[in-house]
C-alpha positions as CSV (number, residue, x, y, z in Angstrom):
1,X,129.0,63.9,154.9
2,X,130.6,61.2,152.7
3,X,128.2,58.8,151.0
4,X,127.5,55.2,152.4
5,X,129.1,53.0,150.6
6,X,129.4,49.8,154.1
7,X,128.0,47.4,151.1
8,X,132.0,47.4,150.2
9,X,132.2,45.3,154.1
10,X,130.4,42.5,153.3
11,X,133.5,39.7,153.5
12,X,134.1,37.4,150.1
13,X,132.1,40.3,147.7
14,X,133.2,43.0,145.3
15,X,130.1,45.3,144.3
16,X,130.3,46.6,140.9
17,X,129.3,50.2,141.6
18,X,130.3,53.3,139.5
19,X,134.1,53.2,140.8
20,X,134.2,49.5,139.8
21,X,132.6,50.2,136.8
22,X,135.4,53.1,135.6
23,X,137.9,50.9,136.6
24,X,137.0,48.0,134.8
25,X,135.4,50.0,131.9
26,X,137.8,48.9,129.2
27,X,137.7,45.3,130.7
28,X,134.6,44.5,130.5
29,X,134.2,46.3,127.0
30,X,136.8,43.5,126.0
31,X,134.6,40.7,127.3
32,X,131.9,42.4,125.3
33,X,133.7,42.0,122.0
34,X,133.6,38.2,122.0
35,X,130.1,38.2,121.3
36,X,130.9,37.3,117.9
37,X,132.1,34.2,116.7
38,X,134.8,36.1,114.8
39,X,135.9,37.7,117.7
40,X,136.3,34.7,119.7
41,X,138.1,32.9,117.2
42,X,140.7,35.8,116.9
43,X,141.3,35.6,121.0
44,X,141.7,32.2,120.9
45,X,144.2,32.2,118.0
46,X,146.3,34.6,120.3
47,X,145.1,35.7,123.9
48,X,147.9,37.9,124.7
49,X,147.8,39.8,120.9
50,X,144.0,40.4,121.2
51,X,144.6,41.7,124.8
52,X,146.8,44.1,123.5
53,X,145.0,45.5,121.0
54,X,142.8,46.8,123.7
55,X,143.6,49.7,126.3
56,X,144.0,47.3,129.1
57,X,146.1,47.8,132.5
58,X,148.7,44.9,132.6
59,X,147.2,43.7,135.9
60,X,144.1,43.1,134.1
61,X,145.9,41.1,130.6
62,X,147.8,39.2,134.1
63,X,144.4,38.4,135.7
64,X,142.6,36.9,132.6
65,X,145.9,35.1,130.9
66,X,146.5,33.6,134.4
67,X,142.3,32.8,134.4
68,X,142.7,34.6,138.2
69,X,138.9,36.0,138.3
70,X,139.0,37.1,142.1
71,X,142.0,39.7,140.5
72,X,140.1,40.6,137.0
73,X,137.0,41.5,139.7
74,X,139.3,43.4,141.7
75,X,140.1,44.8,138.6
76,X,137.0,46.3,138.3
77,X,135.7,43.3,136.4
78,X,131.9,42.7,136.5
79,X,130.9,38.7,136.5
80,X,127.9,39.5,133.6
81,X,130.7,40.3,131.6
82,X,133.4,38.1,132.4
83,X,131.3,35.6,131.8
84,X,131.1,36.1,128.3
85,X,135.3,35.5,128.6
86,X,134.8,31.8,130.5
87,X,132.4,31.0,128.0
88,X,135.0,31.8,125.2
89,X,137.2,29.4,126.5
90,X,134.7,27.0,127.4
91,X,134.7,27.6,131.1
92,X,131.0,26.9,132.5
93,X,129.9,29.3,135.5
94,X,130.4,26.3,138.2
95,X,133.9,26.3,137.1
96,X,134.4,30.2,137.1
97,X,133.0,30.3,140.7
98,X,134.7,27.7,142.1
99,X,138.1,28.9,141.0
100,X,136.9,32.0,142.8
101,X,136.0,30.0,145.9
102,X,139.0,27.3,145.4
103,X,137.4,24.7,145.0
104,X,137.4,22.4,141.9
105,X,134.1,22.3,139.9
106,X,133.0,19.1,141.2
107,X,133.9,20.6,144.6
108,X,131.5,23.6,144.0
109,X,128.7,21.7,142.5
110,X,128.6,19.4,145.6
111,X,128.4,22.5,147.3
112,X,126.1,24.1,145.4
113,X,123.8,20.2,145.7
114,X,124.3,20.4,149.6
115,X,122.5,23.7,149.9
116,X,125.2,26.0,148.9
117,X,127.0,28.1,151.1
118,X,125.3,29.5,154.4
119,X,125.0,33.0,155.5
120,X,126.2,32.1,158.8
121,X,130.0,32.9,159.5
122,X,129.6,35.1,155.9
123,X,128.0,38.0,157.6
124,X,130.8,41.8,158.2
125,X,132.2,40.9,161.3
126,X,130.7,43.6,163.7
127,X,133.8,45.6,164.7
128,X,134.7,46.2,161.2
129,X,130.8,47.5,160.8
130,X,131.5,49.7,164.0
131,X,135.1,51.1,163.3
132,X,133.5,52.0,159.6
133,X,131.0,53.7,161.2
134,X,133.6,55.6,163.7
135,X,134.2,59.3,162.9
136,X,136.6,59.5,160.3
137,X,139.3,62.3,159.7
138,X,137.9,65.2,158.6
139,X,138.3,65.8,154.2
140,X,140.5,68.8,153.4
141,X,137.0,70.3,152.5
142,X,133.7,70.2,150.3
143,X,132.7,70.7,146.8
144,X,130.1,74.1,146.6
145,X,128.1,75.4,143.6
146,X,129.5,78.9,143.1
147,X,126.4,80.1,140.7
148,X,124.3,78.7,137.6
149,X,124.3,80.0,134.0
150,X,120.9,79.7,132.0
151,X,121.5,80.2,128.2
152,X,120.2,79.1,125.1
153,X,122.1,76.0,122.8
154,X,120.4,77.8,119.4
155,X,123.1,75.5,117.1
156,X,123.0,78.5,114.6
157,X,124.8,80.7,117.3
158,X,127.5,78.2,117.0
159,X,127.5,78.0,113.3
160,X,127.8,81.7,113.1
161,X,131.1,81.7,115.8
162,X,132.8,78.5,113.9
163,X,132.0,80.9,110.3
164,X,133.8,84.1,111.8
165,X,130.3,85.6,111.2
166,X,129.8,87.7,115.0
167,X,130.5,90.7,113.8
168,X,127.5,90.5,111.2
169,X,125.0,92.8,111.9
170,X,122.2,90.0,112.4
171,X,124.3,88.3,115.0
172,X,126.3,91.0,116.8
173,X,123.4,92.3,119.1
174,X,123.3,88.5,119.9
175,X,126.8,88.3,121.4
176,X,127.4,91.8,122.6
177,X,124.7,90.1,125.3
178,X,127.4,88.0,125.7
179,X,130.2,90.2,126.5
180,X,129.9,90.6,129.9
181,X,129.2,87.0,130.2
182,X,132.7,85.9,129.2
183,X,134.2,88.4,131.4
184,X,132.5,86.8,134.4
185,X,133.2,83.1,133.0
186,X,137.0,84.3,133.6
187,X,136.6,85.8,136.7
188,X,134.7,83.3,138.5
189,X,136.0,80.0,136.5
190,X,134.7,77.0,138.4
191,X,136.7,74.0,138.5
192,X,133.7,71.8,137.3
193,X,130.4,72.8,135.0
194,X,127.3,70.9,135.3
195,X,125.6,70.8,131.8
196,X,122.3,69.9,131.6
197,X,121.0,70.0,127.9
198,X,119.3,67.8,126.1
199,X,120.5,65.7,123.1
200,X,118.9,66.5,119.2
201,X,118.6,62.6,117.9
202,X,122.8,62.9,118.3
203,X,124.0,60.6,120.6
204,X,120.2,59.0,121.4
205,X,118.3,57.4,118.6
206,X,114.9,56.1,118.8
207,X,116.6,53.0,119.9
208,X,117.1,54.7,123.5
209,X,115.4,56.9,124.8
210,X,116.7,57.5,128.5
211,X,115.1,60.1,130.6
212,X,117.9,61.2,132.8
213,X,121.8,60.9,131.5
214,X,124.9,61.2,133.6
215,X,127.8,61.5,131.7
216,X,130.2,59.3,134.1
217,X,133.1,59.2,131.4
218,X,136.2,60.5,131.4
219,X,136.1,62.3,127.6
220,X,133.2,63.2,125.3
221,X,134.1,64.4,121.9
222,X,132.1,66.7,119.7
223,X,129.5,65.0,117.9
224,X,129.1,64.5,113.5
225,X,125.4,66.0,113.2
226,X,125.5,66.0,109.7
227,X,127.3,68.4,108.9
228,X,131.1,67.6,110.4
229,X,131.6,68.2,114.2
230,X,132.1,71.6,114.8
231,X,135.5,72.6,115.5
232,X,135.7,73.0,119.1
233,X,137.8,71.2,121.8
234,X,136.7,67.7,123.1
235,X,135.7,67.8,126.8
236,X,137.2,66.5,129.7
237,X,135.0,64.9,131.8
238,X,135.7,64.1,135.8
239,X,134.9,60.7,136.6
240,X,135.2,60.6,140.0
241,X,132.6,63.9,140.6
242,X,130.7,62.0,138.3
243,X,130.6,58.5,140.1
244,X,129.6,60.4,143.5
245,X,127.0,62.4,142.2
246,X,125.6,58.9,140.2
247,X,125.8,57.7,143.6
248,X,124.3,60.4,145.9
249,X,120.9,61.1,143.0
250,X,120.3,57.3,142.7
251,X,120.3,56.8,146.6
252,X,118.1,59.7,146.1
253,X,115.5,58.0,143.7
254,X,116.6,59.8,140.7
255,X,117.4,57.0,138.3
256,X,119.7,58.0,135.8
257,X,121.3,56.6,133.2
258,X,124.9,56.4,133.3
259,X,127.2,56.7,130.0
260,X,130.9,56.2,130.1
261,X,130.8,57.4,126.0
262,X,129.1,59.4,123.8
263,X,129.4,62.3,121.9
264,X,127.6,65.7,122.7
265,X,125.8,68.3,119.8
266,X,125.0,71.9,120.0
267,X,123.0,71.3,123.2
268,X,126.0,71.0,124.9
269,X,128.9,73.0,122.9
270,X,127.5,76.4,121.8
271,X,126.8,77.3,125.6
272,X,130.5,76.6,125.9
273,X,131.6,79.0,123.4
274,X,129.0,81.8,124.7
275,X,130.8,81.5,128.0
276,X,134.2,80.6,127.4
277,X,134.7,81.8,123.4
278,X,137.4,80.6,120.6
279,X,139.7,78.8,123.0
280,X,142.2,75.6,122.5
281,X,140.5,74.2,125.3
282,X,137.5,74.7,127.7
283,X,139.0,75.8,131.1
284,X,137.6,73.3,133.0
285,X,136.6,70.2,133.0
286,X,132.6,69.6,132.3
287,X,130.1,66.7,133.4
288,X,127.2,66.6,131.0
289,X,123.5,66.0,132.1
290,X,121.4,65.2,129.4
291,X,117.5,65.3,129.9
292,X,115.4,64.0,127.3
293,X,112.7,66.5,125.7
294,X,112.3,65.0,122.4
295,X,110.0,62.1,123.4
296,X,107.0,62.5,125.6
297,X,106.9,62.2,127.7
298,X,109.2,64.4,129.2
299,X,109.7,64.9,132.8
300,X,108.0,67.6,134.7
301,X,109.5,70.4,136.1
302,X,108.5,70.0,139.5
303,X,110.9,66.6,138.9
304,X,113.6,69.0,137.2
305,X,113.5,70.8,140.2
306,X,113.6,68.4,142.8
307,X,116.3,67.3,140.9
308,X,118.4,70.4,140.7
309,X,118.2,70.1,144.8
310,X,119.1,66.4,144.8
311,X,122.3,67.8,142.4
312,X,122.7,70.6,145.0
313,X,123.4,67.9,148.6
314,X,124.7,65.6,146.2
315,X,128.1,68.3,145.2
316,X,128.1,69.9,148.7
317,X,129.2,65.6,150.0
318,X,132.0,65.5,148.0
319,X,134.7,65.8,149.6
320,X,137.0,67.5,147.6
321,X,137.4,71.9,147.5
322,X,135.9,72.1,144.1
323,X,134.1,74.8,142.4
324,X,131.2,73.8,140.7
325,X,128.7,75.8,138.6
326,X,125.0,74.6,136.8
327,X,124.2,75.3,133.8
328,X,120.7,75.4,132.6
329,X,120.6,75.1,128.7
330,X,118.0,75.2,126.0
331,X,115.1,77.5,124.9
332,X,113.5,80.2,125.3
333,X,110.1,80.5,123.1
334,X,110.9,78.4,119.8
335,X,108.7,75.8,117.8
336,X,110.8,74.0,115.0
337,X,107.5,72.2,113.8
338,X,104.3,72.4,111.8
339,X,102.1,75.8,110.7
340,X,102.8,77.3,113.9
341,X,106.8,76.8,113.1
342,X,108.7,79.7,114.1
343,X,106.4,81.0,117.4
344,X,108.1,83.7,120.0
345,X,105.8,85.2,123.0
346,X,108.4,87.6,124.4
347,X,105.8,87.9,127.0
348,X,106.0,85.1,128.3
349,X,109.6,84.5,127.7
350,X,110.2,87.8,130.1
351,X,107.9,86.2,132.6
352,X,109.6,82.3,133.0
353,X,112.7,84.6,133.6
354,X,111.6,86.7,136.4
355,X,109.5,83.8,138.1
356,X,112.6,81.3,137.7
357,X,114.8,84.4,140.0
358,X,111.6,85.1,142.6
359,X,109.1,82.0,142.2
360,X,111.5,79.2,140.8
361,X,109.1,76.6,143.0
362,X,106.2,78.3,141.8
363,X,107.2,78.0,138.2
364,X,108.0,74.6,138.3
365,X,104.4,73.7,139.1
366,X,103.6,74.9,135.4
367,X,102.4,72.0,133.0
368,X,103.4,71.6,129.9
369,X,100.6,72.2,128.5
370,X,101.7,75.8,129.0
371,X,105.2,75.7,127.6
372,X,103.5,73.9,124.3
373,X,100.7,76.2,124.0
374,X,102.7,79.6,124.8
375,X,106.4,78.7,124.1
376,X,106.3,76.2,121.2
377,X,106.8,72.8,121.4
378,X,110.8,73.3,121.5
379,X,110.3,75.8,124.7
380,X,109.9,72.3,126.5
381,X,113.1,72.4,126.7
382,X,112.9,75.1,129.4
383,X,112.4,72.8,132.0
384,X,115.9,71.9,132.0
385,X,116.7,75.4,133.2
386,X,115.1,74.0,136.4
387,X,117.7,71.9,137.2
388,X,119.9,74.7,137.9
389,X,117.6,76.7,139.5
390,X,117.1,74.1,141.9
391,X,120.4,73.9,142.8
392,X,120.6,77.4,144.1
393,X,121.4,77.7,148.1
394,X,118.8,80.5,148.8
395,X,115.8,77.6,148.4
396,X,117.2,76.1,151.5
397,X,117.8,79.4,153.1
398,X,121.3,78.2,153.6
399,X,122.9,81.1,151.0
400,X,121.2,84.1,148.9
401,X,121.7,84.5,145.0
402,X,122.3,87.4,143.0
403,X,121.7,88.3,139.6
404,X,124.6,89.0,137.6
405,X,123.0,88.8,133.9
406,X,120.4,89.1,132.2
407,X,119.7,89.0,128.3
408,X,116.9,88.6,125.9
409,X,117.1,88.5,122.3
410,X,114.7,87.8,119.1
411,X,115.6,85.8,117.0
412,X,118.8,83.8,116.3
413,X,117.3,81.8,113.5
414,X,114.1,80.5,114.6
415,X,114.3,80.9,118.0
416,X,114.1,83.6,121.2
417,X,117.8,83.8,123.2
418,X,117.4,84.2,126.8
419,X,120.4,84.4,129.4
420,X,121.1,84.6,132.7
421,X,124.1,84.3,135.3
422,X,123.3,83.9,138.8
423,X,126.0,83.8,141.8
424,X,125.3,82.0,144.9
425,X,126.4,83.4,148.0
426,X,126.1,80.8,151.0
427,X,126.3,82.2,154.1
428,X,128.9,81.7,156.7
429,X,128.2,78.7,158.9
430,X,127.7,80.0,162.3
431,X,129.9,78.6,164.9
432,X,128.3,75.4,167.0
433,X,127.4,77.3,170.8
434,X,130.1,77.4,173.2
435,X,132.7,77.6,170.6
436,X,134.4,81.2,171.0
């Protein structure tokens, strides 16, 4: 079922949703640059050289040189922004929406004195409402999550694959419980990987500190985290999965923050190299889901796991034959911090994996309390694996899982490395009665 988007009916109005907003991304980042005075000199001195400087669609340079602002909102311009262009050139906001209207500014402040404009004869016309409600033609066919990855993001894994150092004995019982992991990541390579990790004060300072973060952009490159990005590919992002899955959560009453840019750490590279190894590029494209664990507070996992069900209705709408996987990153036991620095419980380690395959509901009742006490205070970052879990098609009896992997390790550097691959087999929808 496509997502309800019948606010795009509403006659005279452009809303500035997550398509808009990729499509106008590098316009509106232009508007944003004249917020010095520098800046604004500069344009002035030369409209059409500043303009070009940026990575700007000629039907955008067009709109803005010709002061058209219906056509630089179609453009996927978003009025907060362009405003900061009118008042570069002096324009005041009467002005700016009565050239939208076409009226004169005088024209639009009368308006604007006499009451303004009524609703009445502004409303979607009703068979527009009804014929967008109509059945539509049937989409070619539906995203569906093909299985989840849990692994740890233990950044020394990575350092020891960018150093040529696997084969040391300290680190090679660590990725021969990868081997068979890369095997499946070929045979069953999704089109799209959802990576939920959390960022290590890389991309978030204490500046922001966003709960939930939807990587909506179209590239992310490897981030500088002090000691030079490691040398892996940048990812390739899908925008469009990304703007319908913003869409679908947030209808849902997750609310995430959405970032067109940033760059992503360990959290988010080593479990690519575990899966996919020393490659050129990363076989398929990846949308990041950052989940903040640093600051408390953190979210709970019951909320990680509501929210890996969310993720799960929210893929199965798009409408588009995509393969998608979910990858649960962080973890296992692990405490970076204090006397009790460098703290493993394999016990319990073993336990959060076989309760997250036969009690994943059950397990995401545990507070964390629990996870400090038992796993460290890094082991928060367990509740990520959650999200993936929650994403599973057996939770909704609508599919069955089965477990593919499973791998458990201590240590790699300070912490425990725990794996595991689950497939998800939905069953076969049976056919509506009366249809032979």
């Amino acid at each position: 079922m496509s997502l309800d988007r019948t606010y795009r009916l509403v006659p005279g109005t452009t809303i500035f949703d997550t398509e808009q907003s990729a499509k106008g991304y590098h316009l509106n980042q232009f508007c944003m640059s004249l917020m010095t005075a520098e800046n604004r000199a500069l344009y002035l001195a030369d409209e059409r050289a500043y303009l070009d400087a940026w990575p700007l669609r000629e039907e955008q340079k067009r709109a803005l040189l010709e002061r058209d602002l219906n056509a630089a909102v179609r453009e996927g311009g978003n009025i907060y922004f362009l405003a900061k262009w009118g008042a570069t050139l002096g324009f005041s906001f009467q002005r700016m929406a009565g050239s939208m209207t076409g009226m004169t500014e005088q024209e639009y402040r009368d308006m604007m004195a006499g009451g303004g404009r009524p609703v009445e004869g502004n409303r979607i016309d009703h068979a527009v409402l009804e014929a967008a409600y109509a059945d539509a033609a049937p989409p070619d066919g539906h995203a569906v999550i093909t299985g989840a990855v849990f692994t740890s993001h233990v950044p020394a894994i990575g350092a020891a694959m960018d150093h040529h150092k696997t084969e040391e004995p300290y680190w090679r019982p660590v990725f021969e419980g990868y081997a068979f992991s890369r095997r499946w990541a070929r045979e069953n390579l999704p089109d799209v990987v959802l990576l939920v990790y959390n960022d290590h004060a890389t991309a978030f300072d204490q500046s922001l500190v966003p709960t939930f973060v939807l990587g909506t952009g179209a590239a992310y490159p490897a981030a500088d985290e002090g000691y030079g990005p490691r040398p892996v590919p940048g990812i390739e992002g899908d925008p469009d999965l990304a703007a319908h899955l913003a869409h679908s959560l947030i209808t849902d009453d997750f609310d995430l923050t959405l970032v067109n840019e940033m760059t992503v750490d360990h959290g988010l590279t080593v479990p690519l190299s575990l899966m996919f190894g020393d490659v050129e590029e990363w076989p398929c494209k990846v949308i990041p889901l950052h989940v903040n664990v640093v600051q408390y507070p953190v979210p709970s996992g019951a909320r990680c796991f509501a929210l890996g069900r969310a993720l799960r209705k929210a893929v199965q709408s798009y409408d588009k034959p995509l393969k998608v996987q979910v990858w649960g990153t962080g973890g296992m036991s692990h405490q970076l911090q204090g006397p009790r620095a460098g703290l493993i419980n394999r016990q319990w380690d073993n336990a959060f994996l076989d309760r997250l395959v036969a009690d994943p509901a059950g397990l995401s009742r545990v507070p964390h309390l629990e996870y400090v006490e038992e796993a460290g205070s890094e082991g928060i970052e367990l509740i990520m694996w959650l999200i993936a879990r929650g994403a599973m098609s057996d939770l909704d009896g609508s599919g069955e899982i089965e477990v593919r992997h499973r791998f458990y390790h201590v240590p790699a550097s300070n912490t425990a490395v725990g794996h595991l691959i689950l497939e998800d087999h939905p069953r076969a929808q049976e056919p509506a009665e009366g249809v032979n």
